[in-house]
ZAMARGU-4260 file (C-alpha; in steps of 0.2 Angstrom, whole numbers, plus 5000, padded with zeros to 4 digits):
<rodrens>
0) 5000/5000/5000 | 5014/5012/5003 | 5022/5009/4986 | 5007/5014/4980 | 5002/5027/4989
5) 5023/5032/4984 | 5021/5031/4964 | 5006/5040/4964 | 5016/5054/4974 | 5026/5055/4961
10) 5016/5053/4944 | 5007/5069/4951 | 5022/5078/4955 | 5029/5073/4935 | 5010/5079/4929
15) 5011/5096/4937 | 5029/5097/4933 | 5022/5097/4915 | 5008/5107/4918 | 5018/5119/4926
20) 5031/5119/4913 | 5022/5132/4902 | 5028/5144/4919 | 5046/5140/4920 | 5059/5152/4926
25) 5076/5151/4935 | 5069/5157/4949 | 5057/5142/4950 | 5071/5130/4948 | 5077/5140/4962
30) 5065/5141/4973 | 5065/5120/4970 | 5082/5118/4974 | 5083/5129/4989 | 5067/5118/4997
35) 5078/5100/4991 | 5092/5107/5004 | 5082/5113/5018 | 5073/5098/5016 | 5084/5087/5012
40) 5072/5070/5014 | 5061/5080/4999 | 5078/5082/4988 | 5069/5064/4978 | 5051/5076/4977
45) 5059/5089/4970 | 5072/5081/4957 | 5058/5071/4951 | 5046/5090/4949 | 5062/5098/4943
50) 5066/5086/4929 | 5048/5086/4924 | 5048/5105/4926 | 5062/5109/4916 | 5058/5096/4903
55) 5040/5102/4899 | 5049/5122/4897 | 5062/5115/4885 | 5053/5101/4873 | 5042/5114/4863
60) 5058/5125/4862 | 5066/5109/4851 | 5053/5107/4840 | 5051/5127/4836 | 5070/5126/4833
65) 5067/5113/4820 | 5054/5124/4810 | 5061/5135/4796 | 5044/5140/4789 | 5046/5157/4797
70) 5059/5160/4780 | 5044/5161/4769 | 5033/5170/4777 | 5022/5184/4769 | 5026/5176/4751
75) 5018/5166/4738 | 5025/5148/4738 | 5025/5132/4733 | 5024/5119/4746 | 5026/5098/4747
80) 5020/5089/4761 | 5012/5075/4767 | 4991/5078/4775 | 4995/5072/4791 | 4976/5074/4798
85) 4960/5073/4792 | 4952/5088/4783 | 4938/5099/4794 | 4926/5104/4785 | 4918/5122/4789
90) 4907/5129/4776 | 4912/5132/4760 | 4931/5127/4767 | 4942/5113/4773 | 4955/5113/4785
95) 4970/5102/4788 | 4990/5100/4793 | 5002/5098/4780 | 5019/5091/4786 | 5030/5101/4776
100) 5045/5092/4766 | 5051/5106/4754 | 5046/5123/4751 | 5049/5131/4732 | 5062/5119/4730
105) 5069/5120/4747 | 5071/5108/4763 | 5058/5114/4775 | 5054/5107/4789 | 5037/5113/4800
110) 5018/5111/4802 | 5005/5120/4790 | 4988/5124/4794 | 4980/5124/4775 | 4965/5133/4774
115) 4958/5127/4757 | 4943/5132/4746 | 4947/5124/4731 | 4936/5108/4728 | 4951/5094/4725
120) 4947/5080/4736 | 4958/5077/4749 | 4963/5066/4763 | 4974/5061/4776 | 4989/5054/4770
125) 4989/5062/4753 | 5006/5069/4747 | 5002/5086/4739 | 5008/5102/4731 | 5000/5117/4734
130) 5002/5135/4732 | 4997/5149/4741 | 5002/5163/4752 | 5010/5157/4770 | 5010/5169/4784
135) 5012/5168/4802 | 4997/5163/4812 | 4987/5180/4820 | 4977/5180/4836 | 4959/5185/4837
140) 4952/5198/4848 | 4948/5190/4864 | 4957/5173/4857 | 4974/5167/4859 | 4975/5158/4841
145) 4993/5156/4841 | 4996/5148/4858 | 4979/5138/4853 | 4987/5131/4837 | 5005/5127/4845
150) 4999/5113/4854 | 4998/5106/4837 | 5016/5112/4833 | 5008/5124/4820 | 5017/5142/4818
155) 5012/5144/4800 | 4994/5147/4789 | 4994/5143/4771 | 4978/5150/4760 | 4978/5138/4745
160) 4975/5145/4728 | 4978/5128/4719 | 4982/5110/4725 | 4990/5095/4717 | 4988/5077/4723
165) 5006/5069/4718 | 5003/5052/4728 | 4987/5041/4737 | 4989/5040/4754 | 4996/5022/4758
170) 4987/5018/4773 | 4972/5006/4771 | 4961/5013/4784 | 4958/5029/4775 | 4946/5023/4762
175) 4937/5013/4776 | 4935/5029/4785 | 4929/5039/4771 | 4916/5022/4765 | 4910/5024/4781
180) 4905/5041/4781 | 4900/5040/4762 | 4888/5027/4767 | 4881/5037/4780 | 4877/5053/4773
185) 4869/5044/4758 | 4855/5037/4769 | 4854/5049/4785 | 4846/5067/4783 | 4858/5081/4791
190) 4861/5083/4803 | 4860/5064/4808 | 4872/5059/4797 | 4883/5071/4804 | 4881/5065/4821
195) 4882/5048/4816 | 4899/5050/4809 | 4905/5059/4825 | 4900/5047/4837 | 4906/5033/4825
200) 4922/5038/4818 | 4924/5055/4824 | 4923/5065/4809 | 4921/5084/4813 | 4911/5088/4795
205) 4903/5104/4796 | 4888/5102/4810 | 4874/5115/4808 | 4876/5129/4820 | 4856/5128/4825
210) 4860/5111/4831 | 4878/5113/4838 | 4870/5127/4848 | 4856/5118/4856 | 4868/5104/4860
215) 4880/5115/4870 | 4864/5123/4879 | 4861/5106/4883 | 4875/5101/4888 | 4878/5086/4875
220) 4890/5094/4865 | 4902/5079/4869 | 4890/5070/4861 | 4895/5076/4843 | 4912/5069/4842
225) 4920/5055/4847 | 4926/5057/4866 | 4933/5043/4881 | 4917/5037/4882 | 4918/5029/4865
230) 4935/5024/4868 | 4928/5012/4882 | 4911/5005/4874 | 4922/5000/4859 | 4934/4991/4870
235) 4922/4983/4879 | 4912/4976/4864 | 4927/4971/4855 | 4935/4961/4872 | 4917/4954/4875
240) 4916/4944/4857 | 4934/4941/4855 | 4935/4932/4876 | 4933/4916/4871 | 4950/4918/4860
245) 4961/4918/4874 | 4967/4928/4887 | 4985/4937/4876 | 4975/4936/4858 | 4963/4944/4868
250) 4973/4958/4871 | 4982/4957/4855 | 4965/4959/4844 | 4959/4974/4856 | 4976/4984/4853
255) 4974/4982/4835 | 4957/4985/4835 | 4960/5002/4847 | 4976/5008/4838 | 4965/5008/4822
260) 4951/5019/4830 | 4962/5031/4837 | 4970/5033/4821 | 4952/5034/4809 | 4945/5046/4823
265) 4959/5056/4821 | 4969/5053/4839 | 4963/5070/4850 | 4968/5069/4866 | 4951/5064/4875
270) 4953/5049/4863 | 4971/5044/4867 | 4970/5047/4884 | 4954/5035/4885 | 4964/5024/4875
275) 4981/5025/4885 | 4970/5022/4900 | 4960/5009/4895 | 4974/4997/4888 | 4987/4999/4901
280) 4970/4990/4912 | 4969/4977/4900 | 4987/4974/4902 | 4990/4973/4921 | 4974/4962/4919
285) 4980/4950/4906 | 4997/4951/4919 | 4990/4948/4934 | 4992/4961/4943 | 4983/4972/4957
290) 4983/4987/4950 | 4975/5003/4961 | 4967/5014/4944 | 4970/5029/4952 | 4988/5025/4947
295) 4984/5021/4929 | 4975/5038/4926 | 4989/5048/4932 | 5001/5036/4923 | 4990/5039/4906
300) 4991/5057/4910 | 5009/5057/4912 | 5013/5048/4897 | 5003/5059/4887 | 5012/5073/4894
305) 5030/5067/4890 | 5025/5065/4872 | 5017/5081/4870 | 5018/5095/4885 | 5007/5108/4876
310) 4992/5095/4876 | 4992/5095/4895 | 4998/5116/4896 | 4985/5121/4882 | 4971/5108/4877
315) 4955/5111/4884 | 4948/5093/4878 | 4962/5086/4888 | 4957/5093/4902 | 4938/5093/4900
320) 4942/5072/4898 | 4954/5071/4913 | 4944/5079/4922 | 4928/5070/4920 | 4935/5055/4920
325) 4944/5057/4937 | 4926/5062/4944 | 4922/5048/4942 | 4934/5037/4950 | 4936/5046/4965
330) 4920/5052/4968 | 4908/5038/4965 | 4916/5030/4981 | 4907/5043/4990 | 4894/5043/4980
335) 4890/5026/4983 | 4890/5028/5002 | 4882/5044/5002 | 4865/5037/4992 | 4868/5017/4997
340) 4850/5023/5006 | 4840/5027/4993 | 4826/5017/4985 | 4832/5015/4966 | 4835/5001/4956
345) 4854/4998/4955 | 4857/5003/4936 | 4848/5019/4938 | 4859/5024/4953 | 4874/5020/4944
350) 4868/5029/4930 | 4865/5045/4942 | 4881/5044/4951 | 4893/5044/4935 | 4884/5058/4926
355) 4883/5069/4942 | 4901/5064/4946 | 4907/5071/4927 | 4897/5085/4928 | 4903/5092/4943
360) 4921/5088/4939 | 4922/5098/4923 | 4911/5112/4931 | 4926/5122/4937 | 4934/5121/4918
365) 4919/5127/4909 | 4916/5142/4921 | 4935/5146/4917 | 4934/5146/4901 | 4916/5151/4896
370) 4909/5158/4912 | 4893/5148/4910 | 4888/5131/4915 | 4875/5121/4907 | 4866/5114/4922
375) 4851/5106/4914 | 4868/5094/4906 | 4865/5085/4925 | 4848/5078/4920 | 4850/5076/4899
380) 4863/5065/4902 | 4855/5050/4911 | 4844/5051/4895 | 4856/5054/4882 | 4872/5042/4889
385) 4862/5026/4889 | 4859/5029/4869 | 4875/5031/4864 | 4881/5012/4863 | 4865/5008/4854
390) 4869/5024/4845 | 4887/5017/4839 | 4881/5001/4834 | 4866/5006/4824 | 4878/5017/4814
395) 4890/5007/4813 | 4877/4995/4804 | 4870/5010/4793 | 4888/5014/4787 | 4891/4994/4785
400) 4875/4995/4775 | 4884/4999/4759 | 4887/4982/4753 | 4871/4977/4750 | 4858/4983/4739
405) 4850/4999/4741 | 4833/4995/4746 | 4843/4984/4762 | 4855/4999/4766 | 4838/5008/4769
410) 4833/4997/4779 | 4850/4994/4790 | 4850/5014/4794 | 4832/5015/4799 | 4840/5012/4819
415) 4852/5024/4817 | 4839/5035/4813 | 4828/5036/4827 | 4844/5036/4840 | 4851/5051/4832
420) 4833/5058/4831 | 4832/5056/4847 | 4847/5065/4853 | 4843/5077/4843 | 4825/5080/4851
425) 4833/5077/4870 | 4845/5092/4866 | 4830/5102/4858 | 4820/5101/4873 | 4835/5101/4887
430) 4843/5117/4874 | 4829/5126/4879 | 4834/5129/4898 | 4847/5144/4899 | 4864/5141/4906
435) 4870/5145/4921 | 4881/5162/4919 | 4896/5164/4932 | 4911/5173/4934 | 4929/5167/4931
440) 4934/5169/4950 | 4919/5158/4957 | 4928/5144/4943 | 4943/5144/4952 | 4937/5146/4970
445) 4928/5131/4964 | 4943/5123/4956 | 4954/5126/4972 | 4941/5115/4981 | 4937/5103/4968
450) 4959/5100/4971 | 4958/5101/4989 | 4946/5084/4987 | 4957/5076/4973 | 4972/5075/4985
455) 4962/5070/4999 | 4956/5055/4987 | 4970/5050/4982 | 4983/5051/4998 | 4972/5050/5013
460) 4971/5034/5025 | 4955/5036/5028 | 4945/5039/5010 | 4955/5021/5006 | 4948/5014/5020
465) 4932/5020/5023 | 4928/5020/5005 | 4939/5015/4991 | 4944/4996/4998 | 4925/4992/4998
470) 4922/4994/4981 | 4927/4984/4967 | 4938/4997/4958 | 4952/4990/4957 | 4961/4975/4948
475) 4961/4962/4959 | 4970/4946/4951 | 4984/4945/4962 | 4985/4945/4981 | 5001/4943/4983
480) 5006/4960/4971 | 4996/4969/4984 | 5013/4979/4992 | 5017/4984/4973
</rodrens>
């Protein structure tokens, strides 16, 4: 128990190194070391924040040296590259990163946000030329644009005037993405199909403002695209038709299977992290291992931080994720003592306790960032959650649908339908309720508190006793590997 109590001292100390990278000074590092010699039993604390500190402050600054776009800027050029995400489309426009390889004949080395207008079809993967004026990326009033776009190591904007495809992309998940979404659009009206293709595969086609509005109102607008949620219905259908296969081709056939959704949804962070999470459970299971899970979500958001600082200093879906998820798990000890009283069916309480958990958890982050909190979210998500497994199936089948004869495909999409109808109707009646307007400084009181209960939950004696060793949270498989 004190191991564990140990590493998890230490994945948080690395996680808010990262974090707090984005701050870094000398006199931080100084204020770090001056504390390891007064204290000299924390020197281990403080190497470990240090090292994670000063690496989080310095990673960004190798890739920015590596980028020579800047050269070109202000100019008319030629650019090559490989589309290295899926085009967005809004409106009459598409959106998408080129990794560039030369610039007008010239070894260049940098990220490109392409803003194209052109009709050539694209897709991830693609190597292209295409001409246009590059310019550095400007802010918007009242939006930090450039530090939003940095995260994606993106200093450069690119407004195409003419593109040429020179290669096909080689990957062969890229045509069954896009079958998929063909399929979908050819039987669903908008804005179903559009919602279909989210929750499916995560596409981020242009969603019709009138809808996306009354989603966010309602608290569902998690519900357009692919989130962690998604992440961990697909693993579990997946491991519950593939368990009779063996315990390791198991696991095998889920990593595949999850490594191949995170790349056709597009691998946001909410996605990755769900997936990082999610497997590192499947592997201490298929190990044998007892495992507490408050270590594997600080280990997933640690990883995730050493391969890309910015996502945990900048990315609001990362955090929104996190924090939602960590609700969760450490609240729904207590709130399973706190309503083990009252009289609902067992399902239904579950149901209750994970949405209230969530939405509490990411209330101090939306009042942050858009002083206003969707409240009614509390209630149109008991509705709206149980339908989004059916909802993946049923448009999973509708996009499958495209193999047989039209009159079938009809047919097949008639489910996926009446689920996304019905998610629709939930957040045109729930839209209608106003959302709670506060300011930013009640956020962060709330946020102060909100971390005041996370440390509680996860280093104090009596939370593990009094609550977390009754429940079946943990990976019990191994007695012996209790101490580790």
């Amino acid at each position: 128990m004190e191991r564990t109590i140990h590493l998890r001292w230490f994945l948080m100390l690395i996680f808010v190194g990262v974090w707090a990278g984005q701050f870094w000074s000398l006199w931080w590092c100084g204020f770090i070391l001056a504390i390891s010699f007064i204290k000299p039993r924390w020197f281990m604390s403080c190497l470990v924040l240090g090292i994670s500190f000063t690496y989080s402050a310095w990673q960004p600054t190798l890739w920015w040296q590596q980028d020579n776009l800047g050269q070109w800027h202000h100019q008319i050029v030629t650019a090559q590259g490989t589309i290295d995400s899926w085009p967005e489309w809004r409106g009459r426009e598409s959106r998408f990163y080129l990794s560039a390889q030369h610039v007008d004949g010239q070894i260049a080395h940098g990220r490109i946000l392409v803003i194209n207008k052109t009709k050539t079809p694209l897709t991830r993967g693609q190597i292209i030329t295409v001409t246009g004026k590059i310019s550095p990326v400007s802010n918007f009033p009242g939006f930090d644009y450039r530090r939003y776009l940095s995260r994606f190591h993106v200093r450069s904007l690119l407004r195409a005037k003419e593109i040429n495809i020179n290669a096909a992309s080689q990957n062969p998940l890229v045509p069954s993405r896009q079958w998929f979404e063909t399929n979908l659009k050819a039987q669903l009206p908008s804005p179903n199909a559009e919602l279909a293709a989210g929750v499916l595969i995560g596409t981020k086609s242009e969603f019709p403002e009138p809808a996306h509005t009354r989603f966010k109102t309602a608290g569902l607008q998690h519900l357009i695209v692919v989130s962690g949620s998604n992440v961990a219905i697909l693993m579990i259908l997946v491991g519950w038709f593939s368990r009779r296969l063996g315990p390791w081709l198991n696991l095998s056939i889920i990593t595949i299977i999850l490594l191949s959704f995170v790349f056709i949804t597009g691998a946001d962070p909410p996605v990755m992290r769900a997936g990082i999470f999610g497997w590192l459970m499947l592997l201490a299971s298929h190990l044998g291992r007892l495992i507490d899970i408050r270590n594997l979500l600080m280990l997933a958001a640690v990883l995730m931080g050493i391969w890309n600082p910015l996502v945990v200093q900048i990315d609001l879906s990362f955090w929104l994720s996190f924090a939602a998820t960590a609700g969760i798990i450490l609240g729904w000890p207590l709130w399973k003592q706190w309503s083990k009283s009252w009289p609902l069916w067992p399902a239904l309480k579950l149901l209750i306790g994970v949405s209230f958990c969530a939405q509490l958890a990411v209330l101090p982050i939306l009042i942050m960032n858009f002083e206003t909190f969707p409240w009614v979210g509390l209630v149109s998500n008991l509705i709206a959650e149980p339908i989004i497994p059916l909802t993946m199936a049923t448009s999973f089948l509708a996009g499958l649908g495209g193999i047989f004869p039209e009159a079938i495909h009809k047919v097949l999409s008639l489910p996926a339908l009446m689920l996304t109808e019905l998610l629709h109707w939930t957040a045109l009646w729930f839209g209608q309720w106003p959302s709670v307007v506060l300011p930013k400084m009640a956020g962060q009181a709330i946020s102060v508190i909100w971390l005041g209960i996370a440390v509680w939950c996860l280093f104090s004696q009596t939370y593990h006793d009094k609550y977390w060793q009754n429940l079946d949270l943990n990976l019990h498989l191994n007695d012996d590997t209790e101490r580790a």
